[in-house]
Backbone as numpy.savetxt, mean C-alpha at the origin, in Angstrom:
# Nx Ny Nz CAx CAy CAz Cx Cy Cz
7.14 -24.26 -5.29 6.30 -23.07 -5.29 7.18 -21.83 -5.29
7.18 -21.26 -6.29 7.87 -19.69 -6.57 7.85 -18.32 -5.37
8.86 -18.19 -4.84 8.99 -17.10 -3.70 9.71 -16.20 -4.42
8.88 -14.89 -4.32 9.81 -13.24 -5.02 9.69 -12.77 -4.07
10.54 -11.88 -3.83 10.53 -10.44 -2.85 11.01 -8.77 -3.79
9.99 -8.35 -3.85 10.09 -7.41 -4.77 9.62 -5.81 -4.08
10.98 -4.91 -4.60 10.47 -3.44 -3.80 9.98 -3.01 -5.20
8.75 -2.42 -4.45 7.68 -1.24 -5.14 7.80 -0.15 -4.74
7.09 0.50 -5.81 6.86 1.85 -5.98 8.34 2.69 -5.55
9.38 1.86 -6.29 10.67 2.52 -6.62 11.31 2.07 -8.10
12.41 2.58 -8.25 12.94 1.82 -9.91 14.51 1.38 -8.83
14.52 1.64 -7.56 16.32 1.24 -6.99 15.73 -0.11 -6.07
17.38 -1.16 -5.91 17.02 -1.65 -5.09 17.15 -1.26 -3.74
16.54 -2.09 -2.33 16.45 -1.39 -1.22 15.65 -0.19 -0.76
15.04 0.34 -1.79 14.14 1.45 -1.45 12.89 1.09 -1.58
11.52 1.48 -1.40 10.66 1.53 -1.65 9.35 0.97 -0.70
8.60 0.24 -0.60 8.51 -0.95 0.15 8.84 -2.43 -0.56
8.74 -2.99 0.18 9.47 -4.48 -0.25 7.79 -5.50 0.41
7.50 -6.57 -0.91 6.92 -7.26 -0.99 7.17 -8.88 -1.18
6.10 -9.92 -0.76 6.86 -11.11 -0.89 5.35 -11.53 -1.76
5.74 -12.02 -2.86 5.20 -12.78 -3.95 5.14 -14.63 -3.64
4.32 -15.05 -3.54 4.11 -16.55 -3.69 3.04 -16.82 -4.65
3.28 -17.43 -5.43 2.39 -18.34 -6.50 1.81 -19.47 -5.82
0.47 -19.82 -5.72 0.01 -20.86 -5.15 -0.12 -21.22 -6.43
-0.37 -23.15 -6.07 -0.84 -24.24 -7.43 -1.69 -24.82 -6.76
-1.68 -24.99 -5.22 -2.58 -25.51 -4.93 -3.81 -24.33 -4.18
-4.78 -25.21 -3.37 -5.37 -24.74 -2.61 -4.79 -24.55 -1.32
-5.21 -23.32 -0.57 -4.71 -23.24 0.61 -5.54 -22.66 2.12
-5.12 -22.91 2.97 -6.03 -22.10 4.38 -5.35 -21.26 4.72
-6.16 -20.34 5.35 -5.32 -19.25 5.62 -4.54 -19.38 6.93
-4.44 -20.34 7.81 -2.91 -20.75 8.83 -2.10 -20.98 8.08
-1.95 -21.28 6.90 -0.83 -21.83 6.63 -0.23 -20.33 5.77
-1.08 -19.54 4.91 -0.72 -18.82 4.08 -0.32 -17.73 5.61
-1.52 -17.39 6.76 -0.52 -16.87 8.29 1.16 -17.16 8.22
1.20 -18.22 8.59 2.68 -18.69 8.91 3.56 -18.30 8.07
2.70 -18.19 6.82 4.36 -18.44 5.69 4.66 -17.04 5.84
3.48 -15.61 5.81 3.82 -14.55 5.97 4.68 -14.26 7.51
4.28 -14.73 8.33 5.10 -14.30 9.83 6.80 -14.97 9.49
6.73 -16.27 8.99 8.38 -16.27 8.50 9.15 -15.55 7.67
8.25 -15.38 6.81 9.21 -14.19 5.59 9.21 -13.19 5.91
8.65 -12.50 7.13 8.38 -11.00 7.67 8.77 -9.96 6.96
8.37 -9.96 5.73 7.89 -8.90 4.91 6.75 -8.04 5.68
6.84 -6.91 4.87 5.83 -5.91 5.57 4.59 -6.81 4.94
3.92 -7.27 4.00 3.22 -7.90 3.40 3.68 -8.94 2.56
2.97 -10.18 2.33 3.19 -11.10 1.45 1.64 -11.72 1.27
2.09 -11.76 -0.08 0.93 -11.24 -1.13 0.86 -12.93 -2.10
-0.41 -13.51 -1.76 -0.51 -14.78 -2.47 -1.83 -15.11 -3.54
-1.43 -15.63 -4.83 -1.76 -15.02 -5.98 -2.09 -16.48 -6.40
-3.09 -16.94 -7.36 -3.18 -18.18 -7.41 -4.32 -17.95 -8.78
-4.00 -18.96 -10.35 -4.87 -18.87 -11.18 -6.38 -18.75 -11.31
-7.04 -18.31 -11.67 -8.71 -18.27 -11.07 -9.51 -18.27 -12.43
-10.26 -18.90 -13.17 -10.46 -19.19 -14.27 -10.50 -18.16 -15.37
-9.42 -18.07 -15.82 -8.45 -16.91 -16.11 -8.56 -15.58 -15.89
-8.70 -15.53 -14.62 -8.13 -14.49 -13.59 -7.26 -14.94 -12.54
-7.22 -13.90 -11.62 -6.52 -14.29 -10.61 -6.94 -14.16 -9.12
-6.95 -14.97 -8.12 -7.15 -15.15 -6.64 -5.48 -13.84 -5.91
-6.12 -13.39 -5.14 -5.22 -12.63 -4.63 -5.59 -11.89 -3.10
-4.66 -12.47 -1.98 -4.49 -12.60 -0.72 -3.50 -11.33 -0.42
-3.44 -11.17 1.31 -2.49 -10.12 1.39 -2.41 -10.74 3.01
-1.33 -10.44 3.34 -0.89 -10.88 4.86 0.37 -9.90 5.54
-0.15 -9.57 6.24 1.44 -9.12 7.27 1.90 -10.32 8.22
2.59 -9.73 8.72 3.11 -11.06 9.62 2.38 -11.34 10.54
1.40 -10.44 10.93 0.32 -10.40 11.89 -0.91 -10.79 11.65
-1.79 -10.63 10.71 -2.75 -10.48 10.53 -3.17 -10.46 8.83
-4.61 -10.89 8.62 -4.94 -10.88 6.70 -5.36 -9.57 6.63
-5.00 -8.79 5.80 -5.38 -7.35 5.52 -6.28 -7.47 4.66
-7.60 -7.05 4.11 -8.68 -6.45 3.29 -8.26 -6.27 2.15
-6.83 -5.11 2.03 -6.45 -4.37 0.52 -4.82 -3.94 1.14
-4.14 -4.04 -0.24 -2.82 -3.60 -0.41 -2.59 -3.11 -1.25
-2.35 -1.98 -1.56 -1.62 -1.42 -2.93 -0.14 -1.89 -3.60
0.91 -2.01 -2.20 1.99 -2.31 -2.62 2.16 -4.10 -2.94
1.06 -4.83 -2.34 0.82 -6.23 -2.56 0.77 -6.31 -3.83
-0.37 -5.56 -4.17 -0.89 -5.67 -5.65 -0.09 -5.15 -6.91
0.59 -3.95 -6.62 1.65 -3.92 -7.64 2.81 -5.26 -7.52
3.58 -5.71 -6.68 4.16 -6.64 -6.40 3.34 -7.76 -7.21
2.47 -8.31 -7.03 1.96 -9.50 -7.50 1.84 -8.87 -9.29
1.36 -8.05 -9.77 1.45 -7.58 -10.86 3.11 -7.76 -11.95
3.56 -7.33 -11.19 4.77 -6.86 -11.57 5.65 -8.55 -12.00
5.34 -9.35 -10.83 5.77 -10.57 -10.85 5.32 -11.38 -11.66
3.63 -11.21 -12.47 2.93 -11.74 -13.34 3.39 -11.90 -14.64
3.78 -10.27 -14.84 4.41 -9.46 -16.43 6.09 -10.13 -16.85
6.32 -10.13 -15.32 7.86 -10.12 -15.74 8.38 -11.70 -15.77
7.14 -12.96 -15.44 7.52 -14.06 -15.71 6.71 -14.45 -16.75
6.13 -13.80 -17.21 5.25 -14.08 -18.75 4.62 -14.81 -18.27
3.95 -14.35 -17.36 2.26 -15.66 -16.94 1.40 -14.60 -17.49
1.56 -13.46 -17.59 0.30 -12.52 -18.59 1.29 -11.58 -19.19
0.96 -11.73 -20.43 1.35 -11.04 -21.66 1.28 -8.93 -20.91
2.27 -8.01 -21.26 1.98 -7.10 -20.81 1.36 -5.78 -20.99
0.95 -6.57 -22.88 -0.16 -5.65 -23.34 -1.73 -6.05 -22.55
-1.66 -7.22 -21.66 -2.97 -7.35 -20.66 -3.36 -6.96 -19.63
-4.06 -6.70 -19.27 -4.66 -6.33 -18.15 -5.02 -7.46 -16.56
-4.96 -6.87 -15.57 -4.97 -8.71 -14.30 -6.16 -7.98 -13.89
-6.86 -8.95 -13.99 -8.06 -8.83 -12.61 -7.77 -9.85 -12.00
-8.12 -9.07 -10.67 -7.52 -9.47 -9.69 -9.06 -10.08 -8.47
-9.50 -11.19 -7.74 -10.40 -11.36 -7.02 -9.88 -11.02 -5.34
-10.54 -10.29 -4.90 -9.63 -9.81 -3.32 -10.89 -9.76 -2.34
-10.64 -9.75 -0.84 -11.70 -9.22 -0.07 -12.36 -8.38 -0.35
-11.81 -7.07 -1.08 -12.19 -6.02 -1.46 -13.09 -5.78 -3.03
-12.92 -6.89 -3.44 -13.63 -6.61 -4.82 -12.68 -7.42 -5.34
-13.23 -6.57 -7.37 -12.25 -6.81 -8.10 -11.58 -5.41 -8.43
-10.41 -6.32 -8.37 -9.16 -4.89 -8.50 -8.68 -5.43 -9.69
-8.25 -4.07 -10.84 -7.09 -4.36 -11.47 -6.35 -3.60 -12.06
-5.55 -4.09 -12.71 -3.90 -4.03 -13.05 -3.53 -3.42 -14.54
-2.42 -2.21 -14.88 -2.43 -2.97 -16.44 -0.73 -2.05 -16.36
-0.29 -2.25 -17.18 1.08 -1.56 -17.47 1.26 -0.73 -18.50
1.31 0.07 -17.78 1.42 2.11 -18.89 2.74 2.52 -18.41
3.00 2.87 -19.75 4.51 4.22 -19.59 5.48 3.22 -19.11
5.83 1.76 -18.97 7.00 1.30 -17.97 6.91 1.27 -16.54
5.03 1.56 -16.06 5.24 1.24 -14.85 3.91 0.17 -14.56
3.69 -0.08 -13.19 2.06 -0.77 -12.61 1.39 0.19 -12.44
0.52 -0.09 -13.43 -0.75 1.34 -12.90 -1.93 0.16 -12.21
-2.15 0.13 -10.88 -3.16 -0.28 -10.21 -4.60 0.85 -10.20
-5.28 0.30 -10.31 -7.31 0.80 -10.76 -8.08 0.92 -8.93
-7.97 1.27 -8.12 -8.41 1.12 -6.84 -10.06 1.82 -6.54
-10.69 1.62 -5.66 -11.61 2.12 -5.41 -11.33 3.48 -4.60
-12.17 5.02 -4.11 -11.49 6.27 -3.80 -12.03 5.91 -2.24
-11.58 6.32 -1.24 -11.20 5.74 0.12 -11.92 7.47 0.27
-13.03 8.28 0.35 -13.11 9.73 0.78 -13.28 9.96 2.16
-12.68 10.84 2.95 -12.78 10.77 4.07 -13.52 12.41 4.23
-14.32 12.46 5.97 -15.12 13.18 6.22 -14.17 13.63 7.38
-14.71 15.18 7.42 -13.54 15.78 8.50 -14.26 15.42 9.75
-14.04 15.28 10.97 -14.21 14.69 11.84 -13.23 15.97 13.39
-13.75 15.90 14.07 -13.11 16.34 15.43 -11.70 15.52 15.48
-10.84 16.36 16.01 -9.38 15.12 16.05 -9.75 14.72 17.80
-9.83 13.66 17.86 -9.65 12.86 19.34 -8.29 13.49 19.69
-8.33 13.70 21.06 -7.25 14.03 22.38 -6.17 13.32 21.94
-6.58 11.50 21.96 -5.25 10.44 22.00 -5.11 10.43 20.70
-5.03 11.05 19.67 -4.92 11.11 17.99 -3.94 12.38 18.64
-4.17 13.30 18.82 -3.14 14.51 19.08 -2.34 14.30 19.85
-2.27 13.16 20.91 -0.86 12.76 21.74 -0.04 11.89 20.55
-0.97 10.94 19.97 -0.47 9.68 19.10 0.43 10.63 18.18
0.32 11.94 17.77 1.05 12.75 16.91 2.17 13.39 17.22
1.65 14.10 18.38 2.81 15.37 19.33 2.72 16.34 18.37
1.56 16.83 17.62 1.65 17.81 16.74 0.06 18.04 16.75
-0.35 19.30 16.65 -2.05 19.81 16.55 -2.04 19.54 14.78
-2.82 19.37 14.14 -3.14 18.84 13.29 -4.13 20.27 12.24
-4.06 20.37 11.00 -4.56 21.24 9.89 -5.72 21.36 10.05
-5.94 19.96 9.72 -7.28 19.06 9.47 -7.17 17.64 9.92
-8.15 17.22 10.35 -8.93 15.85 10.16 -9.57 15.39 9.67
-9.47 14.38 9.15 -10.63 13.36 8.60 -10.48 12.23 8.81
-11.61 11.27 8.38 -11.75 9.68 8.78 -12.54 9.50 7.43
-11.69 8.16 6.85 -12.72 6.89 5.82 -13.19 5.97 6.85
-13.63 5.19 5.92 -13.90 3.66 6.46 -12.64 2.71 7.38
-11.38 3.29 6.70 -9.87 3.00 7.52 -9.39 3.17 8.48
-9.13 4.89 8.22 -7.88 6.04 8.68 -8.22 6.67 8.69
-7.54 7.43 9.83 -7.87 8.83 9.98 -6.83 9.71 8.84
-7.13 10.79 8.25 -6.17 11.71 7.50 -6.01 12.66 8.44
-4.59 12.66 8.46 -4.33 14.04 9.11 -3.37 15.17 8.22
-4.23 16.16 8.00 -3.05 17.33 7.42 -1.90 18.09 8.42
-0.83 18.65 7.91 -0.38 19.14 9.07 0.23 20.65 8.31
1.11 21.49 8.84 1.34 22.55 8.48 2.65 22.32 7.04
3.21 21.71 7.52 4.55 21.47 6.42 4.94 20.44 6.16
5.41 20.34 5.15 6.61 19.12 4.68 7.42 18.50 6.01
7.71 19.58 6.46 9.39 19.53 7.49 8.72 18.74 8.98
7.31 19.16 9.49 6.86 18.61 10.33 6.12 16.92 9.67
6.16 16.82 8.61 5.56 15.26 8.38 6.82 14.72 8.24
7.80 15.17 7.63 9.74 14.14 7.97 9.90 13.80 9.21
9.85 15.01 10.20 10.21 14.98 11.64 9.29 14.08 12.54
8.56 13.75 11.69 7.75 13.67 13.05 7.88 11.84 13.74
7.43 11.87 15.33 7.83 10.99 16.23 6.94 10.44 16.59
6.11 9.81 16.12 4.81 9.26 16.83 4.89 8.81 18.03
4.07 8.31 19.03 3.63 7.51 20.01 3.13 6.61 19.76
3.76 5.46 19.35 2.99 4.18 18.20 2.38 3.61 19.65
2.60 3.74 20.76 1.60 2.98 21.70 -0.01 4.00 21.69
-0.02 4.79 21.73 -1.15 5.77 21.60 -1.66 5.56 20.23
-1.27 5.63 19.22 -1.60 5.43 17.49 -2.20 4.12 17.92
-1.83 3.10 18.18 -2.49 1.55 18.24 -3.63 1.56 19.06
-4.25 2.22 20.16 -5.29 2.62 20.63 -6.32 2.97 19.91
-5.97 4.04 18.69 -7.21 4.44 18.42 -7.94 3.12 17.23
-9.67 3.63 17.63 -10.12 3.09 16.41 -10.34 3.05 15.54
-8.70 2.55 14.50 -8.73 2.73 12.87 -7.52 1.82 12.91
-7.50 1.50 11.28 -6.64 0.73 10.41 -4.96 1.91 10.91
-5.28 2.68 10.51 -3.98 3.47 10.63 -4.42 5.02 10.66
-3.27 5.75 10.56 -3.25 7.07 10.56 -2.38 7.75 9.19
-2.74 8.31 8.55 -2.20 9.14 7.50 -2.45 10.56 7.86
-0.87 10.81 7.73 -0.06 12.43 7.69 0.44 12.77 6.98
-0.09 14.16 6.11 0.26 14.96 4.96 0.37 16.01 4.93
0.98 16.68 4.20 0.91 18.34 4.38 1.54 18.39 2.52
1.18 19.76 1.59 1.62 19.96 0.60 3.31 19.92 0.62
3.18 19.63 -0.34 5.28 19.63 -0.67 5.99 20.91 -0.97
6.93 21.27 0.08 7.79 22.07 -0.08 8.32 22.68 -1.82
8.71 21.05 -2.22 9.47 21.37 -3.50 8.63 21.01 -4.90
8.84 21.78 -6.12 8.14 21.54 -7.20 8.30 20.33 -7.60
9.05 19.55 -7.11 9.29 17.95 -7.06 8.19 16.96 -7.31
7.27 16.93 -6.19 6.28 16.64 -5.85 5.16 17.27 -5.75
3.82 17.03 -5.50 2.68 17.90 -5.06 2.77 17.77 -3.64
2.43 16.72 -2.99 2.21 15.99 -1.50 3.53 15.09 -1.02
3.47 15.04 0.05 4.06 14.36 1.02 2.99 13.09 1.99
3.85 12.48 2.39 2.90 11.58 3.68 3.55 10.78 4.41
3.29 10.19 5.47 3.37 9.16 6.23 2.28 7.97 6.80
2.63 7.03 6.67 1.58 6.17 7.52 2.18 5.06 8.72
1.13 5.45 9.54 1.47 4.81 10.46 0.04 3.56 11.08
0.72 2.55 11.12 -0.57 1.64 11.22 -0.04 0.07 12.26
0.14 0.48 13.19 0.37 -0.51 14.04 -0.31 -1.39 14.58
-1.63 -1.27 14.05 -3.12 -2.15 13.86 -2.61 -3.30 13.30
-2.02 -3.10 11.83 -1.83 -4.47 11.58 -0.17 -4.54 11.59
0.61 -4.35 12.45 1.28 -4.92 13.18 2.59 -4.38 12.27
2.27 -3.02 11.42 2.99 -2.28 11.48 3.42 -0.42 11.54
4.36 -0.77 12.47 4.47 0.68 13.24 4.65 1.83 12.25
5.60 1.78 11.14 5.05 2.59 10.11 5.50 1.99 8.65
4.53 2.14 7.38 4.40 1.27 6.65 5.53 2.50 5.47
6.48 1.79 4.61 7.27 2.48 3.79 6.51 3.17 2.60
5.22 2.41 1.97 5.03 3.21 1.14 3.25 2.21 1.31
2.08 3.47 0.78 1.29 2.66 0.95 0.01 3.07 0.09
0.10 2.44 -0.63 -0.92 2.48 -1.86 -2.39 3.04 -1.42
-2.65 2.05 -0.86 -4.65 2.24 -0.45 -4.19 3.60 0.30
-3.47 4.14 1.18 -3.32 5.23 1.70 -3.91 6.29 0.39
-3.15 6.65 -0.70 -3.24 7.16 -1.29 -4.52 7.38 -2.17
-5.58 6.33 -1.99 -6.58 6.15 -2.70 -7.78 6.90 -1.49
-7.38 7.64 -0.15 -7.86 8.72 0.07 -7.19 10.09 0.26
-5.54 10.13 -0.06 -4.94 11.45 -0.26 -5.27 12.24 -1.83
-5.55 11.01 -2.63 -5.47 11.80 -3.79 -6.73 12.55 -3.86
-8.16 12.13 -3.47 -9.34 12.98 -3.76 -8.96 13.92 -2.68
-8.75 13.99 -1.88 -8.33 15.29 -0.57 -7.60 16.63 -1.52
-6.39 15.86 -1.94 -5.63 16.57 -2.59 -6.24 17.19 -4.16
-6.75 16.66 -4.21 -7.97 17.04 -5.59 -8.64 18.20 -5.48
-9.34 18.17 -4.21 -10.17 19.11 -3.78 -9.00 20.61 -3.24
-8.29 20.14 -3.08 -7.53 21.27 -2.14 -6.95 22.25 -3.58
-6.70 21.34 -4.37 -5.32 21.59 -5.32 -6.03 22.42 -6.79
-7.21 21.64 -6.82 -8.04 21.49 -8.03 -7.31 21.05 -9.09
-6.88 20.13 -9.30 -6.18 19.12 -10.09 -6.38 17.58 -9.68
-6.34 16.75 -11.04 -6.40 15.32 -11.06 -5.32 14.32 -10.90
-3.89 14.84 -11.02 -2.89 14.34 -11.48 -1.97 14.41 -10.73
-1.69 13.47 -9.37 0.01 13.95 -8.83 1.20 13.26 -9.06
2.01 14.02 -8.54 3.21 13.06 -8.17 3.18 13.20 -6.64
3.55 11.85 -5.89 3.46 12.03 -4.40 4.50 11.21 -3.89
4.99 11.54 -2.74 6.34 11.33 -1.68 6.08 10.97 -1.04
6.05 9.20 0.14 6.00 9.12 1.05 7.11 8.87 1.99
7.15 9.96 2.64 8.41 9.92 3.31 9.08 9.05 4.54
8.71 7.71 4.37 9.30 6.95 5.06 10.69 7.05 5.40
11.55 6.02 6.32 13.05 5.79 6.25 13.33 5.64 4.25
12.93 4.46 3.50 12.95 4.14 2.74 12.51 5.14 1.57
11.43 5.58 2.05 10.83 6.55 0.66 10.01 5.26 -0.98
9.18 6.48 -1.34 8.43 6.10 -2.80 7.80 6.89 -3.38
7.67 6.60 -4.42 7.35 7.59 -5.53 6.10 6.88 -5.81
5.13 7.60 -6.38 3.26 7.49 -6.72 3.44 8.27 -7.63
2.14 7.56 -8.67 1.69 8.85 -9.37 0.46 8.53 -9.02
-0.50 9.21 -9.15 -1.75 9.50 -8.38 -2.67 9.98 -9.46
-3.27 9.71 -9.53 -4.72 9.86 -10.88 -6.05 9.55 -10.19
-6.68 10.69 -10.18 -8.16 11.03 -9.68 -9.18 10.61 -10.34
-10.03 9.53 -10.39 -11.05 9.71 -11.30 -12.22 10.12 -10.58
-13.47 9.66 -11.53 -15.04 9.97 -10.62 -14.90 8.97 -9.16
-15.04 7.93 -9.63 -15.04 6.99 -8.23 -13.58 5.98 -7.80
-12.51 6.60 -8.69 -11.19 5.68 -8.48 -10.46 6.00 -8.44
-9.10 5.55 -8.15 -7.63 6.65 -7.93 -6.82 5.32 -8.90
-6.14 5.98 -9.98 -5.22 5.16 -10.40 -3.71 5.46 -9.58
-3.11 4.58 -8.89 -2.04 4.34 -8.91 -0.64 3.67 -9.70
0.52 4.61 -9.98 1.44 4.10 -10.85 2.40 3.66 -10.18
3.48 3.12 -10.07 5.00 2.70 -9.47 5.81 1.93 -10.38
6.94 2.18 -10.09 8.04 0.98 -10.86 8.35 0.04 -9.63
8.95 -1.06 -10.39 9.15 -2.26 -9.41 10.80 -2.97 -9.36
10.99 -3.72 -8.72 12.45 -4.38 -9.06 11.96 -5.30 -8.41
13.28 -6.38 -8.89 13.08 -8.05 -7.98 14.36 -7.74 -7.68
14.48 -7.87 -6.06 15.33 -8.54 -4.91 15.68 -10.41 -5.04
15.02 -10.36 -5.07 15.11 -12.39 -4.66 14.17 -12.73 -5.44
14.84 -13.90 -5.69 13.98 -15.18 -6.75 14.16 -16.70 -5.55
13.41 -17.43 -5.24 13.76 -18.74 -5.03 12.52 -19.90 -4.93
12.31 -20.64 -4.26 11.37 -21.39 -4.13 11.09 -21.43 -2.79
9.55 -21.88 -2.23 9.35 -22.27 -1.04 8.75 -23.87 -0.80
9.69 -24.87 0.09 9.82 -25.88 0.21 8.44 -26.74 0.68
8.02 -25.58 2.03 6.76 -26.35 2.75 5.63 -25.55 2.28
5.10 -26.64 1.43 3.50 -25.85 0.28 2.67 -26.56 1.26
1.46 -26.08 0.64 0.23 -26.76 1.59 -0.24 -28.14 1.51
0.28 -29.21 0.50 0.48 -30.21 0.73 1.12 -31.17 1.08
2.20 -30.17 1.62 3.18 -31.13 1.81 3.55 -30.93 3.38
2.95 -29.86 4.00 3.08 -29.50 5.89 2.96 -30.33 6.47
């Protein structure tokens, strides 16, 4: 059974976030697809399996099955194209908790098709403003995360969370943004999501599928380029539609190998 580990939403290696690709052939439960993610302790590992010509597609941290991944899903994409299991003038649909998601490759990169995540401004909770150490622009909350705007670029680099306070509140995670300093970019961000068992995530797709309508509205434009300023860092391009955010990234492969204990053979 085929094991990749592949960083997204970069074109270098070591940067970006880093994903773990498994091809299932067989059927599987999800303890076992658990385990394999808590050993490879990838931020996510992402398991992909033929589906009558589509595709089955899982997402795991080492902790817990996540709903949706952006950086899963480019990863599993990327791994599709580049072993010629789909031709790359095609398109992947993809079957997930979340729907169907999909895939296609424009310009030399993964443009992922997502659903728009809109969030409603909301009062910021007390333990959201400790979880920060910073008073906040704005607030809002999706169905996820809370969004938080903040005054600058320089305060979303700096900043120090209280990941024991952040894991308290009730949400998937927290997203922090403020417009970008440099003509570089439009936006900046961070996420922090110690819910599913990580303290802050390097680059994060579905994040973006409620920064970009925010940023839509603020900016009055459809089209970004966006920075998430992790240790690692990544590059987005960001595309607004009526009800969807296209996401773009480049990808690389780290590791190629196999994994020994499949689900028939444990």
């Amino acid at each position: 059974m085929e094991l990749t580990i592949i960083n997204t939403f970069t074109d270098q290696p070591f940067k970006g976030n880093p994903a773990a690709v498994c091809l299932l052939t067989v059927e599987s439960d999800s303890e076992w697809m658990q385990r394999i993610a808590k050993e490879i302790n990838m931020p996510v590992t992402a398991f992909i399996q033929p589906h009558n010509g589509e595709w089955k597609l899982r997402w795991f941290t080492p902790s817990i099955e996540i709903p949706i991944c952006g950086h899963g899903t480019l990863a599993s994409s990327f791994f599709l194209w580049d072993k010629g299991l789909v031709p790359r003038n095609q398109p992947i649909a993809y079957h997930t908790k979340s729907g169907l998601l999909t895939a296609r490759f424009v310009d030399g990169m993964v443009q992922l098709e997502f659903p728009s995540l809109i969030e409603q401004e909301t009062a910021a909770p007390e333990l959201l403003i400790k979880a920060l150490g910073v008073m906040p622009e704005y607030v809002g909350q999706n169905k996820l995360d809370y969004l938080v705007e903040v005054q600058s670029e320089e305060i979303v680099r700096n900043l120090k969370p209280d990941i024991d306070s952040n894991a308290q509140l009730p949400v998937r995670g927290v997203i922090v943004t403020s417009q970008s300093d440099s003509s570089e970019y439009d936006f900046v961000s961070r996420f922090f999501s110690p819910a599913q068992g990580l303290d802050e995530d390097q680059v994060t797709g579905s994040a973006h599928c409620c920064l970009g309508p925010y940023w839509k509205s603020k900016l009055d434009k459809s089209v970004f380029i966006a920075y998430q300023a992790s240790e690692r860092g990544g590059l987005l391009k960001v595309e607004v539609t009526e009800n969807t955010v296209k996401l773009s990234g480049h990808a690389v492969t780290i590791f190629e190998g196999n994994l020994t204990i499949c689900p028939q053979t444990r």
